[in-house]
TORZA-934155 format. One record per residue (C-alpha): residue in three letters; x, y, z. Coordinates in Angstrom, 2 decimals, decimal comma, m for minus. Example, Ala and Ser with C-alpha at 12.3 -4.5 7.8 and 13.67 -1.06 7.14 Angstrom:
<atoms>
atom res->ala east->12,30 north->m4,50 up->7,80
atom res->ser east->13,67 north->m1,06 up->7,14
</atoms>
This chain:
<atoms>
atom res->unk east->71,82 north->183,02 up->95,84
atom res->unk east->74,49 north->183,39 up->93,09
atom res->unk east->77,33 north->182,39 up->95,81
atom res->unk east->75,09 north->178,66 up->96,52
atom res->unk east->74,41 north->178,37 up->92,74
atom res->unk east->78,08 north->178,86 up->92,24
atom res->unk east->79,57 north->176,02 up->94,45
atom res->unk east->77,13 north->173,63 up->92,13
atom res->unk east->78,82 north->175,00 up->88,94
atom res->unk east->81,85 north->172,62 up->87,70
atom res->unk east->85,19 north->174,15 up->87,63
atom res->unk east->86,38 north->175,95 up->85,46
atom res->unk east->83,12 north->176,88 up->84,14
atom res->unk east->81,42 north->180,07 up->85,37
atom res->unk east->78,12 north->181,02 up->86,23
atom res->unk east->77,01 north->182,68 up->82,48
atom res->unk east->78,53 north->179,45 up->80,55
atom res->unk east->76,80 north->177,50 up->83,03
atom res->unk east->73,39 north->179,63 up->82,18
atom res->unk east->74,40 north->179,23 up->78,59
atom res->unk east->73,95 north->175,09 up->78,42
atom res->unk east->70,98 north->173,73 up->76,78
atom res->unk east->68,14 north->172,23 up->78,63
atom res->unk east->68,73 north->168,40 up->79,49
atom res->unk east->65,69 north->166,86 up->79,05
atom res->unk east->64,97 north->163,32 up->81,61
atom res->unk east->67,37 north->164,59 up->83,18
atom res->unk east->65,89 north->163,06 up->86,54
atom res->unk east->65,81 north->159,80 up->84,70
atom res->unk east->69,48 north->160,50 up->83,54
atom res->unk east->70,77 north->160,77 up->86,94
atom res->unk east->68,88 north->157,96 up->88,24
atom res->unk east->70,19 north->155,59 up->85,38
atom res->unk east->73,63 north->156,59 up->86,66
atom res->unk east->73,26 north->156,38 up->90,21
atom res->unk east->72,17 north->152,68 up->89,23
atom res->unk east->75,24 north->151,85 up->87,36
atom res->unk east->77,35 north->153,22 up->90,39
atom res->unk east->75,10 north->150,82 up->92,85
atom res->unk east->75,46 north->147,96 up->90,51
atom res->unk east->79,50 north->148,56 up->90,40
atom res->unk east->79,34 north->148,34 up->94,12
atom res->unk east->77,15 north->145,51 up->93,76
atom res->unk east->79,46 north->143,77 up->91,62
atom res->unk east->82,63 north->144,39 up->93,25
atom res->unk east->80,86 north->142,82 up->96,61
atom res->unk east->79,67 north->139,80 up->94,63
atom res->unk east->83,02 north->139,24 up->93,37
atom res->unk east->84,24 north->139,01 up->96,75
atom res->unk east->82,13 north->136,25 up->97,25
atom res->unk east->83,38 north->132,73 up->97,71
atom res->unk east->82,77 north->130,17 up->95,15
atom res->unk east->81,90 north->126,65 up->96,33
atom res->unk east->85,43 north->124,47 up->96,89
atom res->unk east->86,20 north->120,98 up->96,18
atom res->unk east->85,31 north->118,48 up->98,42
atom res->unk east->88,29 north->116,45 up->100,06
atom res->unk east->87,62 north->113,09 up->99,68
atom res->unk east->89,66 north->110,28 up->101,77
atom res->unk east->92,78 north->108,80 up->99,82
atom res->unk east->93,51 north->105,35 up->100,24
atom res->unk east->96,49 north->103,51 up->98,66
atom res->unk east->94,81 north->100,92 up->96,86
atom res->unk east->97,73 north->99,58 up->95,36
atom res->unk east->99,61 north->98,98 up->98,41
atom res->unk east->95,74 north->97,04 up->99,94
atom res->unk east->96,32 north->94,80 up->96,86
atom res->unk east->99,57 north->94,16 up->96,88
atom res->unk east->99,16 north->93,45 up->100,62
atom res->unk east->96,31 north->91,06 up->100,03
atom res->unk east->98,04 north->89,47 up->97,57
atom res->unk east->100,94 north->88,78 up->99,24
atom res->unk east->101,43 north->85,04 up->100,32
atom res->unk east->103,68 north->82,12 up->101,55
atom res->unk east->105,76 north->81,98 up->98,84
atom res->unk east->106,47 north->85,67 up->98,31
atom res->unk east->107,52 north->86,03 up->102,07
atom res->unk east->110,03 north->82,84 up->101,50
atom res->unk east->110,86 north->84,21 up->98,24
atom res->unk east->114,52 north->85,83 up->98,98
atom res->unk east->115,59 north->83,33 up->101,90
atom res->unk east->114,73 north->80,68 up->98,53
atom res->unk east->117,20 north->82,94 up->96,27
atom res->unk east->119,52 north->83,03 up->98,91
atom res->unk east->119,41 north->78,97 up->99,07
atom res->unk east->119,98 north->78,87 up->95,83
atom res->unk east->123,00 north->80,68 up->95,48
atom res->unk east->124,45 north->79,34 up->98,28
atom res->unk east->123,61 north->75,78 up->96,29
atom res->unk east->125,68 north->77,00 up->93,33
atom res->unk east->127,95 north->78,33 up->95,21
atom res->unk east->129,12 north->75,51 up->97,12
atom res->unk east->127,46 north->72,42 up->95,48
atom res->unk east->127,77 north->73,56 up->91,53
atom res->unk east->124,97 north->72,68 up->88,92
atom res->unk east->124,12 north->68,54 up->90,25
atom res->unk east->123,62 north->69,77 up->93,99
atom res->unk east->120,31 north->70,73 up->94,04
atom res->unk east->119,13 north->67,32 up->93,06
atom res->unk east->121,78 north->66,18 up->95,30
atom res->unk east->119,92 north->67,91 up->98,09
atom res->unk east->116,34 north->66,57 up->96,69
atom res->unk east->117,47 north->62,81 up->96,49
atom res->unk east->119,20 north->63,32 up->100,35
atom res->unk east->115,55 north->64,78 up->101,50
atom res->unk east->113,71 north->61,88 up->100,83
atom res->unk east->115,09 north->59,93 up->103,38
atom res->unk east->113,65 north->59,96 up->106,93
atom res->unk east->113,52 north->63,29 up->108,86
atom res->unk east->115,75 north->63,52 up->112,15
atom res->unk east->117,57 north->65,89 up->113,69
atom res->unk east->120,95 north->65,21 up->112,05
atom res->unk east->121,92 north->66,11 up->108,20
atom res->unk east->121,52 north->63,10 up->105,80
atom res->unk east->124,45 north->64,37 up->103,69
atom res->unk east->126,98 north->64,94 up->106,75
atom res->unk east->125,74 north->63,39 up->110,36
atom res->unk east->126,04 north->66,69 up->111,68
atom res->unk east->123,13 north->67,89 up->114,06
atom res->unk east->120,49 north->69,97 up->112,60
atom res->unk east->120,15 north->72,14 up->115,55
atom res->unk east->123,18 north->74,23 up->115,35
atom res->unk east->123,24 north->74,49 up->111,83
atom res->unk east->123,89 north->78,65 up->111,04
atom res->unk east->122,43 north->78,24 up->107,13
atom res->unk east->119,27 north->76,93 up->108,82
atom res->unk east->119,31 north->79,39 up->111,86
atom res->unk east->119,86 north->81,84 up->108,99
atom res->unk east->117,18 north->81,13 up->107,04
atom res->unk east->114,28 north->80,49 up->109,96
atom res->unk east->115,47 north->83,79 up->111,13
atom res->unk east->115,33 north->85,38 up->107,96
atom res->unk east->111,59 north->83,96 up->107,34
atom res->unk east->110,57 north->84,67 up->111,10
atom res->unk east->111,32 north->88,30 up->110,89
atom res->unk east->109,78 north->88,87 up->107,14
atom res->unk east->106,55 north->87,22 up->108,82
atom res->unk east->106,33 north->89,87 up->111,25
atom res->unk east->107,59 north->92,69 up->109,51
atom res->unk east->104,40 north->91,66 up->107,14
atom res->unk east->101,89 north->91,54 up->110,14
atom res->unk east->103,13 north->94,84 up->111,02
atom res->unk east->102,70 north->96,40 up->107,69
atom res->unk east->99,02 north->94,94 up->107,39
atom res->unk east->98,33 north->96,59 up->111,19
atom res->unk east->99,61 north->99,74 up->109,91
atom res->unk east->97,53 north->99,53 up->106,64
atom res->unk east->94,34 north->98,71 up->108,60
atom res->unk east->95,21 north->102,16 up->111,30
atom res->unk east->95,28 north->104,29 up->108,01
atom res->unk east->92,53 north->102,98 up->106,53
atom res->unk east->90,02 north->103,52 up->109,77
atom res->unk east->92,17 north->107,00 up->109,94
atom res->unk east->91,27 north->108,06 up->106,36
atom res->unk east->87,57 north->107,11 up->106,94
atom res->unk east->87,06 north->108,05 up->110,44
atom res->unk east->84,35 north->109,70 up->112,00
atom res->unk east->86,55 north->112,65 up->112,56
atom res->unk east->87,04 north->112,66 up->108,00
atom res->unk east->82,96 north->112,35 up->108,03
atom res->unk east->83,19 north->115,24 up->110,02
atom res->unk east->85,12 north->117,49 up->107,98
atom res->unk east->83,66 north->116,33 up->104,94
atom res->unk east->80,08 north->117,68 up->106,55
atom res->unk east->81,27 north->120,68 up->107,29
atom res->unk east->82,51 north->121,40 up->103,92
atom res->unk east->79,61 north->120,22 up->102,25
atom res->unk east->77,35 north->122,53 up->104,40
atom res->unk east->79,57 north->125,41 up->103,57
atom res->unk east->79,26 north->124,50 up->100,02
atom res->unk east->75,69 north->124,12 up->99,68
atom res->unk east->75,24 north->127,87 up->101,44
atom res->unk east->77,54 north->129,41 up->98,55
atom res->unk east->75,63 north->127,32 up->95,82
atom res->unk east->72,39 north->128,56 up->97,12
atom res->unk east->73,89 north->132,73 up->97,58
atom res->unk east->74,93 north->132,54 up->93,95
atom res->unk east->71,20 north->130,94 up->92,58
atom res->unk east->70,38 north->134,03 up->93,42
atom res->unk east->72,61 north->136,09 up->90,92
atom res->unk east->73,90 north->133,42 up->88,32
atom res->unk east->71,80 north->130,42 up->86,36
atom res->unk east->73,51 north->127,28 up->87,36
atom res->unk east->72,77 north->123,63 up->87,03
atom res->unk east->74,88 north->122,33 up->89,94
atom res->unk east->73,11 north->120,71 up->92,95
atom res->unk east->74,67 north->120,70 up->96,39
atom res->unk east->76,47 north->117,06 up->96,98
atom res->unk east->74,31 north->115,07 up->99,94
atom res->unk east->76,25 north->114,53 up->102,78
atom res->unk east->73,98 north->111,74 up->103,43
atom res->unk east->75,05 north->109,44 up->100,05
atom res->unk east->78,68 north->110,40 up->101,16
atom res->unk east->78,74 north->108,96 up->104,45
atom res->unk east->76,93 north->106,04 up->103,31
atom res->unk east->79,46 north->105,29 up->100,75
atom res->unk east->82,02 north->106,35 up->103,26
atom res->unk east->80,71 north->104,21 up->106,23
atom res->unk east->80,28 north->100,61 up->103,38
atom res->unk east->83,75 north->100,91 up->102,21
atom res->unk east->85,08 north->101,62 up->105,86
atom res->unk east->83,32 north->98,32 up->106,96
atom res->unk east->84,74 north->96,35 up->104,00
atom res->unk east->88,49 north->97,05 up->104,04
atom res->unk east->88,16 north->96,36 up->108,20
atom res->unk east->86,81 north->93,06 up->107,54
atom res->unk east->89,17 north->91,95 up->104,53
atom res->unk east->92,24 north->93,39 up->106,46
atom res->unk east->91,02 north->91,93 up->109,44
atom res->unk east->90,94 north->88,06 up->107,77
atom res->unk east->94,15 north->89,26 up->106,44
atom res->unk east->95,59 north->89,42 up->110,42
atom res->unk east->94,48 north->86,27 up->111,05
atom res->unk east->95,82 north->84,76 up->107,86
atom res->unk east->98,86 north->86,87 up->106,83
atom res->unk east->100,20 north->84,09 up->104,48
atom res->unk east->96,85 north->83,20 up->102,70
atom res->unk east->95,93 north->85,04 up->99,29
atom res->unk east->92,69 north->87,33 up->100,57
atom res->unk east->90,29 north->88,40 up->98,05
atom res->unk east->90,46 north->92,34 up->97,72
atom res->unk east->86,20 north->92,85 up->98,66
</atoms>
């Protein structure tokens, strides 16, 4: 009996100091309250392992470059091949030859050059400049077609997907800590996302879309 009693007694006490303690009264209560606070460590440390609920990722589009695309018109395609007119004007004409040029285009169009008789046709400044304009035009149709594929990319089914799938994540970690923390945040509804999602998706496909047919005409941006 004194060799099990022994193996309870704390090191180094001995037996007789051990006899010697006073009484502990609640002592069943004592050891209860601490077997609590070592659950409730444990407790803790697993709730702090817990995820917390993450941002949502959104789609990002580059409003800036839809407006400056839909605002983009006639005169800001032709805008460098005019610069370039110009300075070949004062380069070659001086300060009188642009109305020199505006007096010799009011007589009757043909296929020669009022000013010199030669033939139109095989003029390189004019070659230059159609060419110039030509390939601006469908550099521009190209960078609208590329605008509208990033725009159904960014608000694809495949995004509505991902954005579901976080949400639903989300609202099971909002609804885990409910249950240990007072919060006021509610669970975003997938629902009013894809709605939103799904309008604004329809809208920039049909103003990009007038924007294909019309490259050179000022669009509205909605």
């Amino acid at each position: 009996m004194e060799k099990l009693i022994n193996s309870h007694v704390l090191k180094p006490m001995n037996l007789e100091e051990f006899l010697a303690l006073d009484p502990c009264s609640g002592i069943d209560r004592t050891i209860q309250a601490k077997k609590q606070e070592v659950q409730n460590l444990k407790d803790a440390s697993e709730l702090l392992a817990q995820p917390l609920p993450s941002r949502v990722s959104l789609p990002v589009i580059d409003w800036e470059g839809i407006i400056t695309t839909l605002a983009r018109t006639l005169g800001d395609i032709a805008k460098h091949a005019e610069e370039v007119t110009k300075h070949h004007i004062d380069e070659c004409l001086g300060d009188t030859g642009e109305a020199w040029i505006r007096q010799g285009m009011d007589y009757p169009p043909g296929d020669k050059c009022p000013f010199c008789g030669q033939a139109l046709s095989g003029s390189e400044l004019i070659a230059a400049y159609q060419s110039y304009f030509d390939e601006s035009y469908r550099t521009f149709k190209e960078e609208i077609t590329d605008l509208q594929g990033e725009v159904t990319k960014q608000l694809s089914e495949t995004a509505l997907l991902a954005i579901q799938k976080q949400l639903s994540t989300n609202q099971a970690q909002i609804q885990f800590w409910r249950d240990h923390v007072t919060s006021s945040i509610d669970p975003m509804e997938f629902d009013c996302v894809r709605d939103v999602i799904i309008a604004l998706r329809k809208a920039l496909e049909r103003v990009l879309e007038r924007k294909v047919a019309a490259p050179l005409v000022l669009q509205p941006y909605l």
